[in-house]
C-alpha positions in Angstrom: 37.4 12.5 17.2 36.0 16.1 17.9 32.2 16.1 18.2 29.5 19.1 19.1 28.2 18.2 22.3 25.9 20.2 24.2 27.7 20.3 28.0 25.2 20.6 30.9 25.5 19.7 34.5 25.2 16.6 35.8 22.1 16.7 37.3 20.2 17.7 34.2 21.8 15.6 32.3 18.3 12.9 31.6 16.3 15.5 30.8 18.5 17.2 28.3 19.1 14.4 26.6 15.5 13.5 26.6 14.9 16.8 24.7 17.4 16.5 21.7 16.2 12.7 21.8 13.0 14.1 21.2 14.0 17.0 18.6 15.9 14.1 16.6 19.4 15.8 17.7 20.9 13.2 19.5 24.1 11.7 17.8 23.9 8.2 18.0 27.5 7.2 16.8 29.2 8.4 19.7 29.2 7.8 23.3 27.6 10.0 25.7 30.7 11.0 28.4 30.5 12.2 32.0 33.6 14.7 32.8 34.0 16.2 36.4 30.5 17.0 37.1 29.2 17.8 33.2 27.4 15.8 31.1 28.7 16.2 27.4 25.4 14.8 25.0 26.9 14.4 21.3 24.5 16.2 18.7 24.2 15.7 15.1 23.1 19.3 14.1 24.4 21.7 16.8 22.5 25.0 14.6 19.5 23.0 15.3 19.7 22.9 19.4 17.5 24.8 20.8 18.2 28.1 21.6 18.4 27.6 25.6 21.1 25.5 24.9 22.8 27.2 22.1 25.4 28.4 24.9 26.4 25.3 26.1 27.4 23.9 22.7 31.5 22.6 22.8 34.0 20.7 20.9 34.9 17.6 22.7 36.8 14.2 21.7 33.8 11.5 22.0 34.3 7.7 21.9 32.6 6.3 18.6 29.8 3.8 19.8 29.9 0.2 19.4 27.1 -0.4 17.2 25.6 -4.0 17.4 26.4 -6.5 14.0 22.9 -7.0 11.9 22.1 -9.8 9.9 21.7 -7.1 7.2 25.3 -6.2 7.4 26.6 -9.3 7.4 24.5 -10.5 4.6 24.7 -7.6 2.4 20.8 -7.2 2.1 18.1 -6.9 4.0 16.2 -9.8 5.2 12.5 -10.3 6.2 12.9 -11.5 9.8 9.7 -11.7 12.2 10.8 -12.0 16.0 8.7 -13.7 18.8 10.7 -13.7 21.6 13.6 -15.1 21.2 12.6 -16.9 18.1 13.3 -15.2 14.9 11.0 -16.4 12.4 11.5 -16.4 8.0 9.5 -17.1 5.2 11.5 -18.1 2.8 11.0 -21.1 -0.5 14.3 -21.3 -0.6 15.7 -23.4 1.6 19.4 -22.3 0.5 18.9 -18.5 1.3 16.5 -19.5 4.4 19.8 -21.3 5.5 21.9 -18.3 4.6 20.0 -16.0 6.8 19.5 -18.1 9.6 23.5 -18.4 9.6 23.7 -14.5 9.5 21.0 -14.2 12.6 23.0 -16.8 14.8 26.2 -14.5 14.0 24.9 -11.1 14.5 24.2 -9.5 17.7 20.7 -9.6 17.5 19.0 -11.8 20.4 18.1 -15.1 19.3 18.1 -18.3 20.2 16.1 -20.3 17.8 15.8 -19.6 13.6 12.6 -20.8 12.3 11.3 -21.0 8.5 7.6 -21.6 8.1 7.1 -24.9 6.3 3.5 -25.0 5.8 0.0 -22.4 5.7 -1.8 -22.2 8.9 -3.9 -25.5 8.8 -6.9 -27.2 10.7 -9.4 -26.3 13.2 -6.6 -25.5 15.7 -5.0 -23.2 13.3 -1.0 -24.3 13.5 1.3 -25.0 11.2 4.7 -27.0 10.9 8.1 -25.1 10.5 11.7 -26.3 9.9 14.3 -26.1 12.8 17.4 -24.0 11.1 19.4 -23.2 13.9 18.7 -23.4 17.7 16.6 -26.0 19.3 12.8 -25.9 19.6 9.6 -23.7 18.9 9.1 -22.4 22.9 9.6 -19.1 23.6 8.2 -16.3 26.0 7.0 -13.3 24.0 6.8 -10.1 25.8 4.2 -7.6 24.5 2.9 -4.3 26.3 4.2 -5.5 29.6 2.6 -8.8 29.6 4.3 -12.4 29.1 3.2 -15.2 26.8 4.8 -18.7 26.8 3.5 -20.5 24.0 4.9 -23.3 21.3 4.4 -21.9 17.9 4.2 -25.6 17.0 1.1 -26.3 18.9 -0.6 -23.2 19.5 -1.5 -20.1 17.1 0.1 -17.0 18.1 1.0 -13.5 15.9 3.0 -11.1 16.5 1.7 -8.6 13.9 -1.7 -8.0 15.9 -0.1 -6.7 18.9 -1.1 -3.2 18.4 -4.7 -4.3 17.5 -4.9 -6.1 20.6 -3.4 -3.3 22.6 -6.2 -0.8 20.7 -9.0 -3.6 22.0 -7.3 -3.9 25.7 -7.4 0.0 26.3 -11.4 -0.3 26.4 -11.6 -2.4 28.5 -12.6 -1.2 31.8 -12.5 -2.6 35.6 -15.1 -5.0 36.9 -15.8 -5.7 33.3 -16.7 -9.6 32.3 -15.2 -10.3 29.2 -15.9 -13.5 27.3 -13.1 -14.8 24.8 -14.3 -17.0 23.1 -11.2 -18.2 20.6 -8.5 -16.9 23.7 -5.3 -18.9 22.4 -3.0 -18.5 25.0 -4.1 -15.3 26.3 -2.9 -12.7 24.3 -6.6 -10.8 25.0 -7.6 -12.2 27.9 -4.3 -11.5 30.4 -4.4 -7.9 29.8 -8.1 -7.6 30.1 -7.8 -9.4 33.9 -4.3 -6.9 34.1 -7.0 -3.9 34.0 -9.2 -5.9 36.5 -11.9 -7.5 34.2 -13.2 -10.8 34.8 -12.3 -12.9 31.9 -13.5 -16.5 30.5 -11.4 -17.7 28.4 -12.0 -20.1 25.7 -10.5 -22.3 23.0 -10.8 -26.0 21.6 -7.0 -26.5 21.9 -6.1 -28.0 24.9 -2.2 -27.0 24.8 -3.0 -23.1 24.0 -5.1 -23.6 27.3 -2.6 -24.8 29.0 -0.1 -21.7 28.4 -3.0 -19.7 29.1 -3.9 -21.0 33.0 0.7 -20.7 33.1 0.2 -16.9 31.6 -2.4 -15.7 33.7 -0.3 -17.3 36.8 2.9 -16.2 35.1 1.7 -12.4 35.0 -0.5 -12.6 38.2 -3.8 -12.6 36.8 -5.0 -15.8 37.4 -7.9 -15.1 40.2 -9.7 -13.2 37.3 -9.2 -15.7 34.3 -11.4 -18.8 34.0 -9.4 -21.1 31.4 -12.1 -23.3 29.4 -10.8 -26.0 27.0 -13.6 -27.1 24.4 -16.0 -25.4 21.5 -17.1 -22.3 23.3 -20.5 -23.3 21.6 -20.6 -26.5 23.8 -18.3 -24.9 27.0 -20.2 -22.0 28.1 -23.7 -21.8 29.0 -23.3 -21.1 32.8 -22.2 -17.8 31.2 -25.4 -17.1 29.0 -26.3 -13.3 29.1 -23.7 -12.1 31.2 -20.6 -10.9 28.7 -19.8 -7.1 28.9 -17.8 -7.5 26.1 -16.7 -10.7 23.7 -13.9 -11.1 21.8 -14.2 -12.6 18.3 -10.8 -13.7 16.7 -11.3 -16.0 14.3 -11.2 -14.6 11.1 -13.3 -16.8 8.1 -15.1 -18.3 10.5 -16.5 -16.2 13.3 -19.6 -16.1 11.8 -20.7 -19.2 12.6 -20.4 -18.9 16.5 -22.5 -15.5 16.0 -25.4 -17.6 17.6 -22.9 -18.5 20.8 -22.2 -14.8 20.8 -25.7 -13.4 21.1 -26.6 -15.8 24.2 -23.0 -15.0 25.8 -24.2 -11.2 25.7 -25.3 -9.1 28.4 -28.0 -6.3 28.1 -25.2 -4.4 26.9 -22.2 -5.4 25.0 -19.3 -4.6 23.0 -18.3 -7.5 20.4 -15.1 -7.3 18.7 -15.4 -9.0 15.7 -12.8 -10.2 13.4 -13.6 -11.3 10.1 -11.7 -11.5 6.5 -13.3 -10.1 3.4 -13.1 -8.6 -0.2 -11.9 -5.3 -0.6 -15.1 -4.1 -1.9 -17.4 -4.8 1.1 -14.9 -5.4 4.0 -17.3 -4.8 6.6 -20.7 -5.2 5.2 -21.0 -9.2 5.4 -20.0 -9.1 9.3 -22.4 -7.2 10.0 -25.2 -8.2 7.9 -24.5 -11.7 9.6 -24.6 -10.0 13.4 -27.4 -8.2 12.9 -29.3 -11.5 11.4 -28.0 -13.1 14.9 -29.3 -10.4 16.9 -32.9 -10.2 15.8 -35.3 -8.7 17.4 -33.6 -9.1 21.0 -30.5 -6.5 20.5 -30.2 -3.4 19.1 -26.8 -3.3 17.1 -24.6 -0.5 16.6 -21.4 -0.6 14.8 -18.9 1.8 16.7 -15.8 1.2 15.1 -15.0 -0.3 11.0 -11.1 -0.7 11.1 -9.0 -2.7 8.2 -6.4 -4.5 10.9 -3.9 -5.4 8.0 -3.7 -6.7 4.5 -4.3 -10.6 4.3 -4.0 -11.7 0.8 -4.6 -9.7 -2.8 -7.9 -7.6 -2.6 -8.5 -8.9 1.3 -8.4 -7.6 4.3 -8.6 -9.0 7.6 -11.0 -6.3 10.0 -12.6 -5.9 12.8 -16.1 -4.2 14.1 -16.9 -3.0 17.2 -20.2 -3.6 17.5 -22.4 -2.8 20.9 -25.2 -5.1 21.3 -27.9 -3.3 23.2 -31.0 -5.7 24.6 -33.9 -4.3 22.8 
């Protein structure tokens, strides 16, 4: 079939691509052909190019691109798939449909090696929750998230996918030679890539298994000379590291408040707490920090850097965090 391609030599090949990429031109239903030395890019809109190219537009036969099956198109409609590695993940009461999809997923081309329907709410202290097996074998999985690796059970441990960019935003403050204190760390998700940017992290949680992945994910991604794994209540775990935090970590929504008192003797003269917390709409961020500022006391002043809604939780909640610097008074 005869396509408008924009012809360049070889060499510049990348970065002409890389522009119509970037302008939105690039015409992803056909291959991209090399021919004696030229590099023919298919376009979608060839008036669009821009105009130092506008010479080198041709007419050429391109291959049509073999486009990878969905579930979607072999369903008919769009499901609501989570992935987590290579675990796909539903949430579906049905069990017929949740069966239907999973089938769909397994025949696509989409990378997968385990279906998984959530079977219960997020439950206990340890905060897991049980799921039903729908195709595949097992709930372990390596998830890969801003360059870092997590192995983790989804069985055993809690782990979400959906705060990746919120963790990412908390990561890029951190700064090297920092000590960070996290004090709910799962199985690392915070604390890797804080050691990755050379702070000295202590990482805590009561479950036992998520501290387990955590000591294999620092060693996995070559972090584990700057990550101290603790297993326990971080109230009870960590008083060899009273006053010395540059910066805590708070991730336990509904509940943080209560280790607020843990927090305050883990700080240092100054430190940034990120603290997670899940509220009404009408005053998402006013409890939090009524209750750190009530923990502070006379010893730190607080200022609240940051108020940012993370995501939606339930009907007229949201689950936010504060940044909050704690400055010793």
């Amino acid at each position: 079939m005869s396509v408008p391609c924009v012809a360049v030599e070889r060499e510049r090949g990348e970065a002409v691509r890389a522009r119509l990429a970037d302008a939105d031109l690039l015409d992803g239903d056909h291959e991209i052909a090399v021919d004696d030395g030229t590099i023919y890019v298919p376009v979608t809109d060839p008036a669009a190019v821009p105009a130092d190219l506008a010479d080198r537009i041709v007419e050429r036969d391109a291959a049509e691109r073999d486009r990878p099956r969905t579930p979607a198109e072999l369903l008919g409609y769009e499901p609501s798939l989570e992935r987590l590695g290579d675990i796909v993940i539903l949430d579906e009461d049905d069990d017929g449909r949740a069966r239907e999809i999973a089938d769909a997923v397994m025949a696509s081309d989409l990378p997968c090696a385990t279906v998984l329907n959530r079977a219960s709410p997020i439950e206990g202290e340890l905060r897991v929750r049980e799921w039903d097996v729908l195709a595949g074998d097992g709930t372990e999985t390596v998830h890969r998230e801003y360059g870092h690796e997590f192995a983790l059970d989804v069985a055993a441990v809690y782990f979400s996918p959906r705060l990746a960019t919120e963790r990412h935003r908390v990561i890029e403050q951190v700064d090297p030679d920092e000590r960070v204190v996290d004090m709910f760390a799962g199985v690392g998700p915070y604390a890797i890539p804080a050691a990755a940017r050379g702070a000295e992290v202590v990482a805590c949680d009561l479950n036992e298994t998520a501290i387990a992945y955590l000591r294999e994910n620092a060693e996995r991604n070559g972090v584990n000379d700057r990550v101290t794994a603790v297993a326990g209540d971080v109230r009870e775990t960590t008083d060899a590291y009273a006053g010395s935090a540059d910066r805590l970590v708070m991730n336990l929504p509904h509940s943080a408040d209560a280790f607020l008192e843990t927090a305050v003797a883990l700080a240092g003269d100054d430190c940034v707490v990120h603290y997670y917390d899940i509220q009404h709409e009408d005053d998402p961020f006013g409890p939090g920090e009524r209750a750190i500022r009530a923990a502070a006391g006379d010893a730190y002043d607080v200022a609240v850097e940051t108020e940012r809604v993370v995501r939606s939780y339930a009907p007229h909640e949201y689950n936010v965090c504060l940044d909050v610097r704690l400055t010793r008074a």
